[in-house]
Every structure is written in structure tokens, then in C-alpha cells.
C-alpha positions in Angstrom: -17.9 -7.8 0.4 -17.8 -5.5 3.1 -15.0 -3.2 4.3 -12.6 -4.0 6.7 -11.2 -1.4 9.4 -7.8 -1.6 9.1 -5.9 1.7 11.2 -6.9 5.5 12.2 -5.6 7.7 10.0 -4.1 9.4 12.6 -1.5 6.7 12.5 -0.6 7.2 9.4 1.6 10.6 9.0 1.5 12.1 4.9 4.0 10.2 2.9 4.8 7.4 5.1 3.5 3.5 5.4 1.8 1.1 7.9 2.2 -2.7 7.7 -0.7 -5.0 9.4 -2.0 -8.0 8.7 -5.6 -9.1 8.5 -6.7 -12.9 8.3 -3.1 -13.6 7.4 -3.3 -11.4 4.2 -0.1 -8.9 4.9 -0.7 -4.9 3.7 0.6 -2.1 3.5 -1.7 1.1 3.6 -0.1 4.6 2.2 -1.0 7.5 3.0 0.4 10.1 0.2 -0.9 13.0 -2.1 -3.6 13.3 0.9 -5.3 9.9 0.0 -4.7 6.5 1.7 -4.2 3.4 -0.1 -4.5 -0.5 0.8 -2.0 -2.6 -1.3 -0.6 -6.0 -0.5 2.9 -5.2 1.2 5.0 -7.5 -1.9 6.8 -6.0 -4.3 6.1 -8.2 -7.3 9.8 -8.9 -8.7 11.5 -9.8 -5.6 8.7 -10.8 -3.1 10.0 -8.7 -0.5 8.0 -6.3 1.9 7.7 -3.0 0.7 6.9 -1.7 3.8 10.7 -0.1 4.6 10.4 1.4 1.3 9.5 5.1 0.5 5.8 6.9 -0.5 6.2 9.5 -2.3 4.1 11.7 -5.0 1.3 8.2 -5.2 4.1 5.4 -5.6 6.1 3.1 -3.0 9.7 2.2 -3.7 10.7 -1.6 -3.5 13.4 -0.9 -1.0 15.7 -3.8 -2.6 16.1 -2.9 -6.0 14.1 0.1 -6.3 11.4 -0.8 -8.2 8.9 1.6 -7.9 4.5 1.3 -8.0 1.7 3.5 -8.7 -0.5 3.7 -5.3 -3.6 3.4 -7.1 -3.3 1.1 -10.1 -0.7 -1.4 -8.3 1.0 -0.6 -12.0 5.4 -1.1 -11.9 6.4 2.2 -12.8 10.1 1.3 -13.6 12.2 -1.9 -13.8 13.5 -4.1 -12.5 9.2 -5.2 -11.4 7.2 -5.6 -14.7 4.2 -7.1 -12.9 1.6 -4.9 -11.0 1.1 -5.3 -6.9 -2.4 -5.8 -5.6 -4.2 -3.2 -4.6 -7.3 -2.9 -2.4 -10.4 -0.4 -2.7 -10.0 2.1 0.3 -11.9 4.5 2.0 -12.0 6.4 5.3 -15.0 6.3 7.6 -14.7 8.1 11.0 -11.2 8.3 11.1 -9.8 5.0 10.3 -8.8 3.5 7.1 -10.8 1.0 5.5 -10.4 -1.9 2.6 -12.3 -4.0 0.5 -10.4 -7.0 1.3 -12.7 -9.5 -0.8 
């Protein structure tokens, strides 16, 4: 499947989220510990966007109850969430982020 260009990274300031959407599939790319990441913006206990939540040290924070996930696994790092978020390969070709979206 071939990548999809998503955002420049210049949009992207270190530690902080973008939301977009592509072909209706709504994500959230991270940029934090100086990589970017492509995850679907859902927290997987309550379904809500995690894109008002913070990036910090490779995780984003559900901002409801807290819940926190690993950037690069999708893996819930603390309860309340049990199940992992989705994740999407990433990588960075002149200047703008880009995801396997397949």
C-alpha cells in the first residue's frame, strides 16, 4: 500500500498533536521524542478524540479520563483503556509526514 502525505512537519511543533482526516479515517499524528507518529485519533475506552490530549515522552493522554498510550505500539499504558489504539507506519519524506494508511 502506498504512503499517504498527510501534513509538513513544520506544522507539527515537538510535543504537540495534529488532527486530519483522510478518506474519512480521522488521525492524529504526534510529533514527540523527535519522531512523528500516525495513530487513529480514538482513545480506545471511551471513543473520544484524543486530539485535546497531551504528547509527551512517546505517549498521548486520553484527555477524559486520562488514559494514557504508547506512540508507537498503540499499547494502553495505564487504566482506565485496556485495549491498544491503532497505529499507522510513518515516515517523513521532504518535509511532510507520511502514513501507511492500508
Amino acid at each position: 500500500m502506498p504512503y499517504t502525505s498527510l501534513a509538513a512537519t513544520a506544522d507539527i511543533p515537538a510535543e504537540k498533536s495534529l488532527a486530519v482526516t483522510h478518506d474519512g479515517k480521522k488521525l492524529l499524528i504526534c510529533h514527540s521524542v523527535g519522531e512523528f507518529f500516525v495513530i487513529e485519533n480514538r482513545c480506545s475506552h471511551a471513543e473520544e478524540p484524543l486530539d485535546c490530549g497531551r504528547v509527551r515522552a512517546g505517549w498521548v493522554a486520553c484527555p477524559v479520563h486520562g488514559a494514557r498510550f504508547d506512540l508507537a505500539t498503540g499499547a494502553a499504558m495505564n487504566p482506565p483503556a485496556k485495549d491498544p489504539i491503532v497505529t499507522y507506519p510513518a515516515r517523513i519524506v521532504d518535509g511532510r509526514v507520511e502514513a501507511d494508511l492500508g
